[in-house]
C-alpha positions in Angstrom: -21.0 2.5 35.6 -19.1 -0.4 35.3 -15.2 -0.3 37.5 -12.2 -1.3 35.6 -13.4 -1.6 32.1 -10.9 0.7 30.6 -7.2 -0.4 29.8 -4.7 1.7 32.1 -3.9 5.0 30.6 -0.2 6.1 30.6 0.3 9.7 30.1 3.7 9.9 29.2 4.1 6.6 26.4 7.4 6.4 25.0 7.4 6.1 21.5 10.3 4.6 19.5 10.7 5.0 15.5 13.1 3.1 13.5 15.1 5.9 12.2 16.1 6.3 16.0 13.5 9.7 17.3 12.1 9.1 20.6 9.1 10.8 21.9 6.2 10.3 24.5 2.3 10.4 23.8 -0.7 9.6 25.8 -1.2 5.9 25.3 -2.8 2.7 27.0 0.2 0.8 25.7 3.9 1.7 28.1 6.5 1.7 25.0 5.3 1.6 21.3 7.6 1.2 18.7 6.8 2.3 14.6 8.7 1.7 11.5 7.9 5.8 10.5 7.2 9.0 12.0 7.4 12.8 11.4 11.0 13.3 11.2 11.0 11.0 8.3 8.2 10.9 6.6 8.8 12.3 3.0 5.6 14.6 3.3 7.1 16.1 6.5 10.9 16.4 5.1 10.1 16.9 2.0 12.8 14.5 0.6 11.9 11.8 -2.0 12.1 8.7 0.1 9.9 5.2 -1.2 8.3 3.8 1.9 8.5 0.1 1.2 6.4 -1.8 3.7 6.8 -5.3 3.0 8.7 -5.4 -0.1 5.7 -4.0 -2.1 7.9 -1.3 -4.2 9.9 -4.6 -5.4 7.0 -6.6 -6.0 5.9 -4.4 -8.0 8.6 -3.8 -10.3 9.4 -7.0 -11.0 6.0 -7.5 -12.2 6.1 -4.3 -14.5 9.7 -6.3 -16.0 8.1 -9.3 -16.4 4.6 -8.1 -18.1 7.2 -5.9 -20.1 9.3 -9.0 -21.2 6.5 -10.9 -22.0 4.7 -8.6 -24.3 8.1 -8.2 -26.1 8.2 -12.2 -26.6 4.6 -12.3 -27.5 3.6 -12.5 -31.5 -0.1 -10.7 -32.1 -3.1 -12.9 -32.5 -4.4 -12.6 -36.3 -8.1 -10.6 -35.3 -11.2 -12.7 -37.1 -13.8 -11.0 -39.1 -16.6 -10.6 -37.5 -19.6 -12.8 -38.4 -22.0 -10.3 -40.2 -26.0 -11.0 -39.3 -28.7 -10.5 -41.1 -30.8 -7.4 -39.7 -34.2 -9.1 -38.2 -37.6 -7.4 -38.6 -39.8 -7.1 -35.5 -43.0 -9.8 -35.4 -40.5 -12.8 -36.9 
């Protein structure tokens, strides 16, 4: 086997969330820092919380109010009648 082809391993990784917990892990990384974690995570707390990770939550609503404004604005289109055909017989 190969020497030194693994990353070092740190048994006791400190791992920082953004809502302020601190734990430690087994990681080949010294200090990791997340934007969520079990303390609170709305599965885990069991609070209603909206996770917005990159302003997706906002994104979307502002497309819900503008497909919603637009169809307000919007007069129907007047549906053709469809061309009839006449039916063929087979060997023509």
């Amino acid at each position: 086997m190969k020497k030194d082809v693994h990353p070092p391993y740190f048994p006791h990784a400190k791992v920082t969330c953004a809502c302020g917990n601190i734990f430690s892990v087994g990681a080949t990384k010294e200090k990791i820092e997340i934007e969520i974690c079990s303390k609170c995570h709305p599965f885990y707390t069991g609070q209603e919380k909206i996770v917005d990770t990159a302003g997706r939550v906002e994104r979307f609503r502002k497309k819900i109010v503008k497909q919603e404004s637009f169809a307000k604005t919007r007069t129907p289109k007047k549906k053709r009648a469809k061309k009839q055909l006449a039916p063929r017989r087979l060997g023509e």
